[in-house]
N, C-alpha and C positions, 0 to 999 in steps of 0.2 A: 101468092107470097113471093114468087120468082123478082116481077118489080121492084118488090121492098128491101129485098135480099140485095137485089143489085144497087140499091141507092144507098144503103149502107156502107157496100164498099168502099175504099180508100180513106182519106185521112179527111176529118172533121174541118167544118168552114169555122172562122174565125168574124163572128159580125160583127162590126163599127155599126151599125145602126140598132135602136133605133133614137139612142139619147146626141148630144150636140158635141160632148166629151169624146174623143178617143184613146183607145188604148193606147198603152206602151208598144203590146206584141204586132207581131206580124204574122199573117198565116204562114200555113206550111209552106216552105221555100219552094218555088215552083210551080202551086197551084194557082193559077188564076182564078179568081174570086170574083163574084158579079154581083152587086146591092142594085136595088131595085126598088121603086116606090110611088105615092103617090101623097100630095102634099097640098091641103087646104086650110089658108089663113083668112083672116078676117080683121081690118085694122080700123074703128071709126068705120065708111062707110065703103072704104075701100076693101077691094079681096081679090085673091091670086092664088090660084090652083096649078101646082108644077110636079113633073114625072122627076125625079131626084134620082142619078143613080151616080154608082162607084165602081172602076175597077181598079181590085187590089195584087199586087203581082210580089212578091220576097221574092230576092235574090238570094238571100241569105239568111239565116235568123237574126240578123243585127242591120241587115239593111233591104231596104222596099222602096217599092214608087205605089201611087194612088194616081188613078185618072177620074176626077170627078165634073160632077154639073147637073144641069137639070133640060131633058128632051125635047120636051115641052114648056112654053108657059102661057099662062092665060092670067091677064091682070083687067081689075077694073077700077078705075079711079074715082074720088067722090062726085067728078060731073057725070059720070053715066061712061067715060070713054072706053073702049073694051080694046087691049093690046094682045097679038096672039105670034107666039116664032119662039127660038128657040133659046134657054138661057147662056149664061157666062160659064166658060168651062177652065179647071183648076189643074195644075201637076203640084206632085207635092214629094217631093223625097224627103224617105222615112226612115232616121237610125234607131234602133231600141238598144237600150243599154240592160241586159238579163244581168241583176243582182244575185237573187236567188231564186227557186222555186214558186214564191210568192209575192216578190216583188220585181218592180223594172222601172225603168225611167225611158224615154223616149223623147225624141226629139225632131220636129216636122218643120222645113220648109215649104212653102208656099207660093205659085207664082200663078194670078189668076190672068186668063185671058179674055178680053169685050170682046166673045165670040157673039151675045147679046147684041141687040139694039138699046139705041140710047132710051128710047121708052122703058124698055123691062130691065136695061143692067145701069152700071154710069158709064158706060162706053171708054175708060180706062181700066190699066191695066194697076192691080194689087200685090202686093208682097206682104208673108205673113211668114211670123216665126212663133211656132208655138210647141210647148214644155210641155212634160207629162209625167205623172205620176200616179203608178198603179201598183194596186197591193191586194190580196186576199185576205178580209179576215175574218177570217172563220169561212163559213158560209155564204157571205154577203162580198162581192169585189167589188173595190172601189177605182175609178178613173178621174184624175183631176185635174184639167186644165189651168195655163195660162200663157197667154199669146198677145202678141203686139200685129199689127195689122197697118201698112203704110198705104194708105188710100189713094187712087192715082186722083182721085176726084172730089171736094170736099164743099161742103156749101160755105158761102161767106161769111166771117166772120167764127171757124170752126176750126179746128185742129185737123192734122194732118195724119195722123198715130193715129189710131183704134186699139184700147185694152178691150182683152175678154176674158174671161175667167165661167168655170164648169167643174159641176162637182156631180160624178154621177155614180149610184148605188144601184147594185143590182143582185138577185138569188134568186135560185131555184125552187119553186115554189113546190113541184113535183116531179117523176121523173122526165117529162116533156116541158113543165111549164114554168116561164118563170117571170118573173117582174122588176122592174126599173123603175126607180126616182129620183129626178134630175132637179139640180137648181143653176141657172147658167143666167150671165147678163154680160152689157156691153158699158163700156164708157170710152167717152170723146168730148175733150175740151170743147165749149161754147156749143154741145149738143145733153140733151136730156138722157141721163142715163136708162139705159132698158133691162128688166130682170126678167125672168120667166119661170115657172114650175111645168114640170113635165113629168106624165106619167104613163109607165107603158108595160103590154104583156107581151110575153114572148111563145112560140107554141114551135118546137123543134119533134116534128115525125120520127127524122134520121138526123144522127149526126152531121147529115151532109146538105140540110134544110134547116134555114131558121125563117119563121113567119113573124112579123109583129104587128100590133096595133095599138095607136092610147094616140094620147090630147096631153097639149100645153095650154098654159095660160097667163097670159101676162101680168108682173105682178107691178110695173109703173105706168105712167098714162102714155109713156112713148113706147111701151110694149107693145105687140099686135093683142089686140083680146085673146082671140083663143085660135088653135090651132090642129086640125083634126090629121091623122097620118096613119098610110098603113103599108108594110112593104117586104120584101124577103130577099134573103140571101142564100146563091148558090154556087158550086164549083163548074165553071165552065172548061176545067180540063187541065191533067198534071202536063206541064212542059217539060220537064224534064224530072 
């Protein structure tokens, strides 16, 4: 029991995964927060399996940075060709706006870098501003995006802007467990727009561990089919 005792200590993680939506909030000021995952899609004949992670750092209760990207990736195209190295890594300064006790607004800048190769990423660099609104109601909290995304890279005859938009529901199913249902897509001028359904369970030991697993599924023909993922969240240490 000594182990479990000691993992309960300190103040509770705050997960952004496992839905595409983010919260308003930020973890506890100070704690550095580690996401972690593993991430398989399947698009038509193509598929790309990638390690996803996050670090989450508050400075404040009203302001944060996020260091995100993926460790790994492994892509394979419809002729057979197999890509392997590492993906595109993101900063993102993060202001929350605390309303009240159950609700907050939040608001994320985005500056992606082609740490990628031009095979696995577009070998430029993105800017994203994305909105946020989260509420508690009742039982169930809800996270709802919307973001604008200026693409360093676009195919011809396509727009330049990237909309997206996220609506993600979540509760407690028991004392440890709980579940998520997401609906999130993309649209871009002179591109086909992409929707998705995503469903996921979560399994929290300690407050200071969250585990999840679940599948999406693409709900247009330019969505990936489907998408399997499983990953956790932990505190890697109060700074101050």
């Amino acid at each position: 029991m000594a182990p479990l005792a000691q993992a309960q200590e300190g103040d509770p993680v705050l997960p952004y995964r496992p839905s595409v939506a983010s919260p308003a909030q930020l973890p506890v000021p100070g704690q550095l927060e580690f996401e972690a995952g593993g991430l398989l899609s399947k698009t038509d004949d193509m598929r790309r399996a990638s390690l996803p992670y996050t670090f989450k750092l508050a400075f404040t209760s009203e302001w944060g940075v996020l260091l995100e990207g993926e460790g790994i990736v492994r892509a394979r195209d419809d002729t057979g060709r197999r890509e392997t190295g590492v993906g595109d890594t993101s900063v993102v300064l993060k202001r929350a706006f605390l309303l009240d006790s159950a609700t907050a607004l939040g608001l994320e800048l985005g500056w992606k870098l082609p740490t990628a190769k031009d095979s696995i990423g577009s070998g430029k660099s993105d800017v994203s501003l994305n909105g946020i609104f989260s509420r508690d109601l009742g039982a169930v909290h809800m996270d709802a995006n919307l973001n604008a995304t200026r693409l360093g890279a676009s195919e011809p005859g396509t727009g330049r802007v990237q909309t997206g938009w996220a609506a993600s529901f979540s509760t407690p199913v028991s004392a440890r467990w709980g579940a998520t249902a997401e609906v999130s897509g993309t649209r871009l001028r002179g591109a086909p727009a992409t929707a998705q359904l995503l469903l996921a369970a979560t399994y929290s030991p300690t407050p200071r561990l969250a585990i999840d697993i679940g599948m999406a599924r693409g709900l247009t023909a330019a969505s990936p089919d489907w998408s399997l993922f499983s990953g956790l969240v932990v505190p890697l240490g109060k700074l101050w």
